[in-house]
C-alpha positions as CSV (number, residue, x, y, z in Angstrom):
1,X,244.1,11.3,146.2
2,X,242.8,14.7,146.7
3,X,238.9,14.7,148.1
4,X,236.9,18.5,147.0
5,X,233.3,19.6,148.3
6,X,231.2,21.4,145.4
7,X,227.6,22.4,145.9
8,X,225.4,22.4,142.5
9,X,226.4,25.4,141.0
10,X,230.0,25.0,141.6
11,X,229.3,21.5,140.1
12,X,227.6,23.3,137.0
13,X,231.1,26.1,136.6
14,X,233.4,23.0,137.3
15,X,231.5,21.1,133.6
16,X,231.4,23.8,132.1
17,X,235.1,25.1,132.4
18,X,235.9,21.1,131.2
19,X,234.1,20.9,128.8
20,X,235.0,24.2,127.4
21,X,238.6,23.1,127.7
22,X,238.1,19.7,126.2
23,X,236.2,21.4,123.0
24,X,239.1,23.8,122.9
25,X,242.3,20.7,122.5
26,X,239.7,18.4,120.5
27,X,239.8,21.9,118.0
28,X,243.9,22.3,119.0
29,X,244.4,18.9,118.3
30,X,242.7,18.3,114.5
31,X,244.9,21.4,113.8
32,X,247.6,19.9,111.5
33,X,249.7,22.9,111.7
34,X,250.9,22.4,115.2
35,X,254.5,20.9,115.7
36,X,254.3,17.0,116.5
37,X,255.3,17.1,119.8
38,X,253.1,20.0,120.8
39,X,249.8,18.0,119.8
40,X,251.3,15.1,121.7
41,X,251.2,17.3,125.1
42,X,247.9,18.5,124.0
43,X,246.6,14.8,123.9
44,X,248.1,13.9,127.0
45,X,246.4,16.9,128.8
46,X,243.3,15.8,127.2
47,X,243.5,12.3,128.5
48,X,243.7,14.1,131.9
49,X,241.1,16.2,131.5
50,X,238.7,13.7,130.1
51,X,239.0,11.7,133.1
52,X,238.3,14.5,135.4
53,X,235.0,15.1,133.3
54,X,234.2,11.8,133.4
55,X,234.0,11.5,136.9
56,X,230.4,13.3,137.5
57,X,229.7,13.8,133.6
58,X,226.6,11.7,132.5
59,X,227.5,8.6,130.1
60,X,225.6,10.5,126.9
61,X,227.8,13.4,127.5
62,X,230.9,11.6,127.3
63,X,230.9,9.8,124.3
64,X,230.5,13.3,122.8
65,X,234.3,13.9,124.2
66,X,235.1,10.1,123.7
67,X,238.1,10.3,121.3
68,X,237.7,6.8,119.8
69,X,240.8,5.8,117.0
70,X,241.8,9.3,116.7
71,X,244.3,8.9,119.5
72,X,246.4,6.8,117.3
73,X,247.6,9.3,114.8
74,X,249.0,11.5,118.0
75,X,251.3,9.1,119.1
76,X,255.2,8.5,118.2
């Protein structure tokens, strides 16, 4: 467990840069082009991120990244 310090606008960069990256492998990851096993390290990199953002991210905000049965079609 690692313990970090951010005042409010830190707070406001470290959202932004999340959600940013989430919008960017939710776009990755609906991209049926990409090889199998590179959307699979996609959506475990997402299930990482997601639970970063939904650390300090309001409850409204993260059903917007919730991924809901979509997950299933990633896995083996």
């Amino acid at each position: 467990m690692l313990g970090m310090l951010f005042n409010e606008k830190e707070c406001k960069e470290l959202d932004y840069v999340l959600r940013k990256e989430l919008d960017e492998m939710l776009l990755d990851l609906s991209d049926q082009r990409l090889d199998q096993n590179i959307r699979h390290a996609i959506a475990n990199r997402y299930k990482t991120v997601f639970r970063m953002y939904a650390r300090f991210a309001p409850q409204k905000e993260l059903s917007r990244y919730a991924w809901g049965g979509r997950s299933s079609q990633f896995k083996h």
